[in-house]
Every structure is written in structure tokens, then in C-alpha cells.
Z-matrix of the N, CA and C atoms (Angstrom, degrees):
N
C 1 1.438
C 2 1.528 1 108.15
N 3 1.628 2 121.32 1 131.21
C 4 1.126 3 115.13 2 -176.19
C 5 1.460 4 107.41 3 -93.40
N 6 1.635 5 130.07 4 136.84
C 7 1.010 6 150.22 5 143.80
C 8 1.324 7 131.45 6 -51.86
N 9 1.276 8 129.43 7 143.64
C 10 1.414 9 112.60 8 176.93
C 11 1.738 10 83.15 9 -144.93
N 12 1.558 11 113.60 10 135.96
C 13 1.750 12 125.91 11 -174.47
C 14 1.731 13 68.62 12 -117.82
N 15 1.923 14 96.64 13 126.29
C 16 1.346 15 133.03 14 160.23
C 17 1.433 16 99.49 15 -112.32
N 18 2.033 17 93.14 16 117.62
C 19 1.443 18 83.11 17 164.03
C 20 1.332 19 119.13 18 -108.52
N 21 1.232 20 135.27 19 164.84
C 22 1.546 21 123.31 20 165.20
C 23 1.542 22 121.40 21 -112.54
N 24 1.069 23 115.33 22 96.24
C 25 1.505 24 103.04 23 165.74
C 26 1.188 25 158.42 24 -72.07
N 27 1.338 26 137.95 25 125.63
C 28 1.751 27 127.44 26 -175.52
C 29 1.143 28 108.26 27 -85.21
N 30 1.473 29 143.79 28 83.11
C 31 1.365 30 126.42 29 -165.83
C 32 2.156 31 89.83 30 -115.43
N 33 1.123 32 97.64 31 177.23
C 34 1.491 33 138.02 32 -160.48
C 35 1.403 34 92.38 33 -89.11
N 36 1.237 35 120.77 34 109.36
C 37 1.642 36 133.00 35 -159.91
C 38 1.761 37 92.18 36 -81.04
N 39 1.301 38 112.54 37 -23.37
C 40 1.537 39 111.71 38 -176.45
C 41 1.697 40 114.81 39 -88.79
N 42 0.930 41 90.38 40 -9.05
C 43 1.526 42 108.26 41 173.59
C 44 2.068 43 127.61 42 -111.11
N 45 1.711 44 85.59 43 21.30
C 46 1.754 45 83.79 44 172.03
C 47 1.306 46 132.14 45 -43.68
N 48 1.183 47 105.55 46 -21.76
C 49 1.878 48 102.89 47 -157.48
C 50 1.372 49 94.69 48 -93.72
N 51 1.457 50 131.68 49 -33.86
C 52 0.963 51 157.95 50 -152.90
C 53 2.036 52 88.89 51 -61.59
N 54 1.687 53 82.92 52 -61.60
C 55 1.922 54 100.94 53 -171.10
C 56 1.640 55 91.99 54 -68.95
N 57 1.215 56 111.87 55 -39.56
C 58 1.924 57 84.87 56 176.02
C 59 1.460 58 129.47 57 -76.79
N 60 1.490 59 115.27 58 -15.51
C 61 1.095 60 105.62 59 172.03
C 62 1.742 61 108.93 60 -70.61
N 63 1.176 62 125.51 61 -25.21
C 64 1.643 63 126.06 62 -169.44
C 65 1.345 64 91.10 63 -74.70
N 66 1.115 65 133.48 64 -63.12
C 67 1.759 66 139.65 65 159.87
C 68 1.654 67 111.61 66 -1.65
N 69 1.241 68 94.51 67 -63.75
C 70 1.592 69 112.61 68 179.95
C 71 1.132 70 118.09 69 -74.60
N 72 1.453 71 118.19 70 -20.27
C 73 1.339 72 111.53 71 175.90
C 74 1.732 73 117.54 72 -97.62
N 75 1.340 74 92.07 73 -14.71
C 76 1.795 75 97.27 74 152.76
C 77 1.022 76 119.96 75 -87.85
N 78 1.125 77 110.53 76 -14.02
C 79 1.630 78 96.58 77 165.56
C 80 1.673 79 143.32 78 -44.24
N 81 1.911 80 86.72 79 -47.94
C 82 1.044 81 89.26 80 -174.16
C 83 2.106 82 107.63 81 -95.64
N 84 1.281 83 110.46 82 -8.88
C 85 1.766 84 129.55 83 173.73
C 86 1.694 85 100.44 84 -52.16
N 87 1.606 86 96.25 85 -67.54
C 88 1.748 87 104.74 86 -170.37
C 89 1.487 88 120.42 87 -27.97
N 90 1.646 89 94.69 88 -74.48
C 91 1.586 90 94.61 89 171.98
C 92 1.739 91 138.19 90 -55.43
N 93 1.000 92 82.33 91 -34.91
C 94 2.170 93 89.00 92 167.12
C 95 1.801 94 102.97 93 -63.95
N 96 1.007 95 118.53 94 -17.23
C 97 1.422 96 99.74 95 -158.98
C 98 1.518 97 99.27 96 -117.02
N 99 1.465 98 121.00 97 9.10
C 100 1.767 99 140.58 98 155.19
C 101 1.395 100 90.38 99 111.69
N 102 1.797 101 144.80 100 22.14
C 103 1.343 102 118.21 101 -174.29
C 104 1.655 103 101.88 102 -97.02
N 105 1.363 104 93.40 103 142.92
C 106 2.043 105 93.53 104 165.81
C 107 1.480 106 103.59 105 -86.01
N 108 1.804 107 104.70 106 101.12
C 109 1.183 108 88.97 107 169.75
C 110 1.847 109 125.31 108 -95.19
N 111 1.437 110 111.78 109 142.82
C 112 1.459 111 124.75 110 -163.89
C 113 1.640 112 101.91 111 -54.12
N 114 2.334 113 78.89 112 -76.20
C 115 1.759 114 79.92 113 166.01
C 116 1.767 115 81.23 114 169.28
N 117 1.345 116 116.14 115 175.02
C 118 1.294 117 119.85 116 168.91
C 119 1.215 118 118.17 117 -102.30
N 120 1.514 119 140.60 118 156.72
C 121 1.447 120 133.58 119 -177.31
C 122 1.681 121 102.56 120 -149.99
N 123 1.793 122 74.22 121 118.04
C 124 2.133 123 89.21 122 162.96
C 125 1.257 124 86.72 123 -76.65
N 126 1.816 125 81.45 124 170.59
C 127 1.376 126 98.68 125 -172.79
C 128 2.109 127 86.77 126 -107.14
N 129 1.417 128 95.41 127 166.85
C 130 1.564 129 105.75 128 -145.79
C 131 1.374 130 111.08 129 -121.57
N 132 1.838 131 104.65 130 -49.20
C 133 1.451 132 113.98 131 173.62
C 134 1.525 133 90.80 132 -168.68
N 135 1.246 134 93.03 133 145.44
C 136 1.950 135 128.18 134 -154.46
C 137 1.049 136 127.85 135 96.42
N 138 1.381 137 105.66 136 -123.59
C 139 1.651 138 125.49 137 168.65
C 140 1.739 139 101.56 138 -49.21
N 141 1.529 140 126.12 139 119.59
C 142 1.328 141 115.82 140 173.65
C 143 1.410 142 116.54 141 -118.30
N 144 1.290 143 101.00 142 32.28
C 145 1.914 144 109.68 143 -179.56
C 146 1.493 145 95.32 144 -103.18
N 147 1.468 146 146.12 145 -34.15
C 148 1.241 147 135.85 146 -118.15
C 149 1.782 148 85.04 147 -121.13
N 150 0.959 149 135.63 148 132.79
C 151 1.020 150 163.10 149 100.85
C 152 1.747 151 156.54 150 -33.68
N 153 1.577 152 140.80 151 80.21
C 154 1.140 153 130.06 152 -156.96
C 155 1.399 154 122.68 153 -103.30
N 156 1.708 155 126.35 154 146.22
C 157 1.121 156 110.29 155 159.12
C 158 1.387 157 94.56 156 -151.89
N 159 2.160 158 99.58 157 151.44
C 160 1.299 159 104.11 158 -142.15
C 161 2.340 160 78.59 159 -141.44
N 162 2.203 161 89.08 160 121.50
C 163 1.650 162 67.25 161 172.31
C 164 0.943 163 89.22 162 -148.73
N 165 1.474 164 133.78 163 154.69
C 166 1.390 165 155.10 164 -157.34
C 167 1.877 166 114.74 165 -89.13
N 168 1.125 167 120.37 166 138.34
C 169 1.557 168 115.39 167 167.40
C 170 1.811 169 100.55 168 -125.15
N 171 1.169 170 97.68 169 164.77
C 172 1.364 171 103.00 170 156.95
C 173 1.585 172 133.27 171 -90.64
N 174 1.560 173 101.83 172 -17.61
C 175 1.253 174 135.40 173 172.64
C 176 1.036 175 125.92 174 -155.56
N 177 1.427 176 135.72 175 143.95
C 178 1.546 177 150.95 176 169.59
C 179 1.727 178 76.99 177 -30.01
N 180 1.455 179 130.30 178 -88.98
C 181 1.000 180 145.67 179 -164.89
C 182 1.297 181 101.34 180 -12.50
N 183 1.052 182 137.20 181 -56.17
C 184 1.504 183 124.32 182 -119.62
C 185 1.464 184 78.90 183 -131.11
N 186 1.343 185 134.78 184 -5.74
C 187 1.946 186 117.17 185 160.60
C 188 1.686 187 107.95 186 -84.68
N 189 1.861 188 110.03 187 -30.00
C 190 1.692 189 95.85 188 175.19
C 191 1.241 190 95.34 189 -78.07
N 192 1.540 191 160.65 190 5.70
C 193 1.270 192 157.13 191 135.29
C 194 1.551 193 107.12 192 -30.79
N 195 1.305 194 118.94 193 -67.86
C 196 0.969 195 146.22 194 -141.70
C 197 1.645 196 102.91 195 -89.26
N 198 1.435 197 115.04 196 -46.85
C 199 1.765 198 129.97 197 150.94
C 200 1.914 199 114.05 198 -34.69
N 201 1.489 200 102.73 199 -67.89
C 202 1.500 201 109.02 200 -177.02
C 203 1.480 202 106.14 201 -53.65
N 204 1.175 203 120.75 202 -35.54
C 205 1.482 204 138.69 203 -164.01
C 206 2.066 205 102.52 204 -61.98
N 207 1.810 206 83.61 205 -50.29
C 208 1.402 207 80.69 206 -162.39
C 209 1.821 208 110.72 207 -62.29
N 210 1.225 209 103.11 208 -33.29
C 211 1.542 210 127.90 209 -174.40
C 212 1.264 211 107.62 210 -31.90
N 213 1.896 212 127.46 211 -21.99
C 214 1.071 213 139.50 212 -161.65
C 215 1.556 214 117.74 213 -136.99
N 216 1.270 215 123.32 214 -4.76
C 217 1.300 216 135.60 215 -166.54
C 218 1.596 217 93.91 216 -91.15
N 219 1.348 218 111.08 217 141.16
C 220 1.618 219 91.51 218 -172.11
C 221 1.518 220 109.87 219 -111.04
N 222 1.362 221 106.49 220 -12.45
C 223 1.810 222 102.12 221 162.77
C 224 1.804 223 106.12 222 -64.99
N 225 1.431 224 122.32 223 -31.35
C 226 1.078 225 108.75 224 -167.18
C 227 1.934 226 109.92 225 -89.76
N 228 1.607 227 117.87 226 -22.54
C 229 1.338 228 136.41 227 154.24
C 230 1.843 229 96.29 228 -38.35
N 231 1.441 230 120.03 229 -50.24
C 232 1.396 231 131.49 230 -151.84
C 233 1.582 232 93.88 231 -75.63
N 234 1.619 233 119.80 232 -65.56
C 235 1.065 234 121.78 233 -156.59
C 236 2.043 235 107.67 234 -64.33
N 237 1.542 236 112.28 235 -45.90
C 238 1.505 237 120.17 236 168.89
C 239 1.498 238 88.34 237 -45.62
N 240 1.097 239 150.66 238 -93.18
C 241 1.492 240 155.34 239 -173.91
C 242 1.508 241 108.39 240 -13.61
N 243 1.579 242 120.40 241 -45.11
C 244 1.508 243 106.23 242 -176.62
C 245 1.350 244 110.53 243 -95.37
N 246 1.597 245 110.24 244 -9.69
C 247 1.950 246 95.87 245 163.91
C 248 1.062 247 96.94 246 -74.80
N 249 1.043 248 140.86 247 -51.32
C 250 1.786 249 141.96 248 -143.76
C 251 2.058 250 96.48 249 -57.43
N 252 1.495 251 89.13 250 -60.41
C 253 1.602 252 104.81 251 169.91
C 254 1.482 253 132.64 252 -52.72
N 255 1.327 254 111.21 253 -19.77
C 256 1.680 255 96.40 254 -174.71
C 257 1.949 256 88.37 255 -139.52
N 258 1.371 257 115.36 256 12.37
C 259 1.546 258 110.57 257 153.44
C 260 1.265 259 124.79 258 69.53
N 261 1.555 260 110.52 259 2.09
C 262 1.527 261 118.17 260 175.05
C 263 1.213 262 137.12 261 -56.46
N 264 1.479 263 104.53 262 -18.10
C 265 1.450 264 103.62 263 162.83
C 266 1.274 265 130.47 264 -129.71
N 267 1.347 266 106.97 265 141.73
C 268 1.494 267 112.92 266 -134.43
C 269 2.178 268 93.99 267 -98.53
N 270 1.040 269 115.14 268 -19.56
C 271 1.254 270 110.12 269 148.44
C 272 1.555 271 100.44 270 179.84
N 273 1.462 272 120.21 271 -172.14
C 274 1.754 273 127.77 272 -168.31
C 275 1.687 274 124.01 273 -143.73
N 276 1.053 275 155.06 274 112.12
C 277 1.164 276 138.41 275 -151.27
C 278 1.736 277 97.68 276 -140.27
N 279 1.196 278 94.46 277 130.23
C 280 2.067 279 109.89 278 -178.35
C 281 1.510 280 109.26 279 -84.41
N 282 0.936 281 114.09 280 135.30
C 283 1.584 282 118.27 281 157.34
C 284 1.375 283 96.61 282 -128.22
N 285 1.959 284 108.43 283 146.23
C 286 1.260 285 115.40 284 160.67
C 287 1.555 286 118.49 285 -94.50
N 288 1.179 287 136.90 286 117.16
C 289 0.885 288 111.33 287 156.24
C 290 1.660 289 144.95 288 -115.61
N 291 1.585 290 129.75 289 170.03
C 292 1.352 291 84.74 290 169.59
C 293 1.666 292 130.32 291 -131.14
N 294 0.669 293 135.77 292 176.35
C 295 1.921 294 134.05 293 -148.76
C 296 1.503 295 112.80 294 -75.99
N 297 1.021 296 143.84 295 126.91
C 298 1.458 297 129.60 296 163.99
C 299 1.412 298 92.92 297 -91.75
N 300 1.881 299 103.40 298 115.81
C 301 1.442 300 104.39 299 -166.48
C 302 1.512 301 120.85 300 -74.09
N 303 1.689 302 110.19 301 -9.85
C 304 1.672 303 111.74 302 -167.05
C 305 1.783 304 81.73 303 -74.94
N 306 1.374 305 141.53 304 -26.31
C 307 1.707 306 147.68 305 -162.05
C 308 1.643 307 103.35 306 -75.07
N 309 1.396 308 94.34 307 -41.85
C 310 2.162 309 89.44 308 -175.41
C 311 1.204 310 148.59 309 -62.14
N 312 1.208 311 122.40 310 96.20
C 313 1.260 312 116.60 311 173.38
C 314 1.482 313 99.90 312 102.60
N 315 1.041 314 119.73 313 -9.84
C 316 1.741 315 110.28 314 150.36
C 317 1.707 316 141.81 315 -7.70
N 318 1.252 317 103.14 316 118.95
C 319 1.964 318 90.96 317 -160.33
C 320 1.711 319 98.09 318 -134.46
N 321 0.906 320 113.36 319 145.77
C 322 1.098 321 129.98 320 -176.43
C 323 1.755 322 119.64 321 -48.90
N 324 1.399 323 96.78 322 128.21
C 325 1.901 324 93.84 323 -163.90
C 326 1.246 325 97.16 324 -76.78
């Protein structure tokens, strides 16, 4: 069963670039470490605190795989280190969810 971890972020509307550079630097972490990542999303117009990032498992299993993993990866040690350091986000909350697979990844006929 595929998983998808939604995150939500409260980040510091004065500090966007800040949250896209961490964005970008998961970008390239996620996939080395087995995640499908969706993608991350500033927020654009409205609400300008909230922040998303959306990444795929194949199993519960295989994202706490992917957790222990990070614990040791040192670009990803690096990137936790520059939120922690410059405070942009103001807090983060997980949802699991999971896919109705005939719904995924759907593209325009």
C-alpha cells in the first residue's frame, strides 16, 4: 500500500527563500534515501505562512527506513542544522496518508 507523508509547514513568510532553499536541498536527499518525492510547495497567494511537502513510500516500512537513514546522512544532518539555525520554521505537522491508486498521478487527456 502506497503512503504518502503530508507535511505542513508554519514557516516565517519573511523568510521564503530561506524555506526554498531547504526544499531544494531535499530535493536532491529524498530520492537517494528511496523517497518518491511529490515536490514541496510555497505558498503563492493567501495564507503566506503555510508551506507543503508531499513524499511517497511504498510502505509505512520503508519511510521509518528512510527516517533512521536520515539520522546519519550528513547533507541531511546539514540541512535539519540550517532550519534549526536561521528559525524559519515556525513549526511542522505529518499526516499519513494513503493513495487511491486508480487517483495517482493523473494527467491531463
Amino acid at each position: 500500500m502506497k503512503i504518502t507523508c503530508f507535511i505542513e509547514y508554519h514557516i516565517k513568510p519573511e523568510h521564503r527563500q530561506k524555506f526554498q532553499h531547504y526544499a531544494e536541498q531535499w530535493g536532491q536527499i529524498i530520492p537517494q534515501l528511496g523517497g518518491e518525492l511529490i515536490g514541496y510547495f510555497l505558498p503563492y497567494e493567501g495564507t503566506n505562512h503555510i508551506a507543503y511537502g508531499l513524499i511517497s513510500f511504498s510502505h509505512l516500512a520503508d519511510y521509518e527506513a528512510y527516517r533512521e537513514q536520515l539520522k546519519s546522512h550528513p547533507k541531511g544532518i546539514a540541512n535539519f542544522g540550517f532550519a534549526m539555525k536561521e528559525k524559519f520554521i515556525i513549526n511542522e505537522k505529518r499526516t499519513f496518508l494513503e493513495v487511491v491508486p486508480s487517483t495517482y498521478w493523473k494527467t491531463a487527456i
